[in-house]
C-alpha positions in Angstrom: -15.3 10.9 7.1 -12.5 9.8 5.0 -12.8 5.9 4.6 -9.8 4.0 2.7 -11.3 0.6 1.5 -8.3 -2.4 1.2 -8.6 -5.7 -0.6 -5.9 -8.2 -2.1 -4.1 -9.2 0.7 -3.9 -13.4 1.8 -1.5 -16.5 1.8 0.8 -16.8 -1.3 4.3 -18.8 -1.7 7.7 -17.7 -1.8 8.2 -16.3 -5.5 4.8 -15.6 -5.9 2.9 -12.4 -6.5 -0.1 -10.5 -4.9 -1.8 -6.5 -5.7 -3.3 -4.6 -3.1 -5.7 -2.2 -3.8 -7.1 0.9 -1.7 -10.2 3.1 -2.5 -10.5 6.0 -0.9 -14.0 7.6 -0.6 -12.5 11.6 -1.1 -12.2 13.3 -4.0 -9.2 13.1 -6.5 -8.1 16.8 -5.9 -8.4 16.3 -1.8 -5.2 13.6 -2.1 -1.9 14.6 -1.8 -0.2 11.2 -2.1 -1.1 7.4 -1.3 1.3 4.8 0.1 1.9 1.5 1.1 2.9 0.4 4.6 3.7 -2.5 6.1 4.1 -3.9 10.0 4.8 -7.0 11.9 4.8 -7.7 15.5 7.1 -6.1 18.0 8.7 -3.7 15.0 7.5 0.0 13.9 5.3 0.8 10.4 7.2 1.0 7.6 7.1 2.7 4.5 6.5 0.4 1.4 5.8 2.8 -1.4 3.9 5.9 -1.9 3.2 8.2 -4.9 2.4 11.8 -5.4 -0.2 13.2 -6.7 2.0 14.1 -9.5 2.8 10.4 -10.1 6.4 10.5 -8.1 7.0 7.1 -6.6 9.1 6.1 -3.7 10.0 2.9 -2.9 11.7 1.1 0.9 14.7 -0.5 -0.5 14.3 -4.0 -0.2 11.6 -3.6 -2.5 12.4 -2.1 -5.3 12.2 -4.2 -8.2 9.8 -6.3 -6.8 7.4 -3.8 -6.0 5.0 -1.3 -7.8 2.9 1.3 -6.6 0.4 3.1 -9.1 -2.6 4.7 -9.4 -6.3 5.1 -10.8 -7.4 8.6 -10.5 -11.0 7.7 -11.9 -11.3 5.4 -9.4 -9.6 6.9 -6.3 -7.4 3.8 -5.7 -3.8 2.9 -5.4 -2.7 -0.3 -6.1 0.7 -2.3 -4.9 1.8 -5.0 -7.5 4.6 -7.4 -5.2 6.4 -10.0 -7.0 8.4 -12.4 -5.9 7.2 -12.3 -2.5 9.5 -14.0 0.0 8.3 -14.9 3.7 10.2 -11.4 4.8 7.3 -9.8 3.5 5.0 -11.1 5.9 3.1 -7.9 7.7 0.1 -6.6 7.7 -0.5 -3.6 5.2 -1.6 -0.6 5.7 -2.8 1.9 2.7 -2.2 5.7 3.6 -3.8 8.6 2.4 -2.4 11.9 2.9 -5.0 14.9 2.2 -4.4 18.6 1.5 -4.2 20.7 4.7 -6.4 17.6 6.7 -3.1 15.3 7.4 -3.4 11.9 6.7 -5.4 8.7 7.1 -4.7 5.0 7.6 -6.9 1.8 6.4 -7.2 -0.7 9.0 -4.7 -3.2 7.5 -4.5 -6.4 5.5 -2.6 -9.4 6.3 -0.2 -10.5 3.6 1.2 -13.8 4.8 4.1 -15.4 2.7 4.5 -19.4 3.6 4.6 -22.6 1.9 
């Protein structure tokens, strides 16, 4: 059972900055790529960012430059650095894990709200 482990999210201001994290509790060699996705009420999941297992990145335009997706092998977890935050950003995020040959898996989600 394949259990992805988020933290990070909360209330922040316009302008300022958060980092998600996600440990997943597989191997290093099971993961294909981790990503970033985000979703608000009444509209689909969307991609944020993801990265390969070979360190490609790919990033949902409206965030790049604001945004960084990376990852610590030793500790199975990906991490999304958001700066500047604005109250567009407002979702709850999801942290996806997609495994060799087993599909992928979702983390139940963590609010990121963006108010003053």
């Amino acid at each position: 059972q394949v259990q992805l482990v988020e933290s990070g999210g909360g209330l922040v201001q316009p302008g300022g900055s958060l980092r998600l994290s996600c440990a997943a509790s597989v191997s290093i060699s099971s993961i294909n790529a981790m990503g970033w996705y985000r979703q608000v009420p009444g509209k689909e999941r969307e991609l944020v960012a993801s990265i390969s297992s070979g360190g490609s990145t790919v990033y949902a335009d409206s965030e790049k430059g604001r945004f960084t997706i990376f990852r610590d092998h030793t500790k199975n977890t990906v991490y999304l650095q958001m700066n500047n935050l604005n109250p567009e950003d407002t979702a709850v995020y999801y942290c996806n894990v997609v495994l060799y040959g087993l599909g992928s898996r979702w983390g139940r989600g963590i609010q990121v709200t963006v108010s003053s």
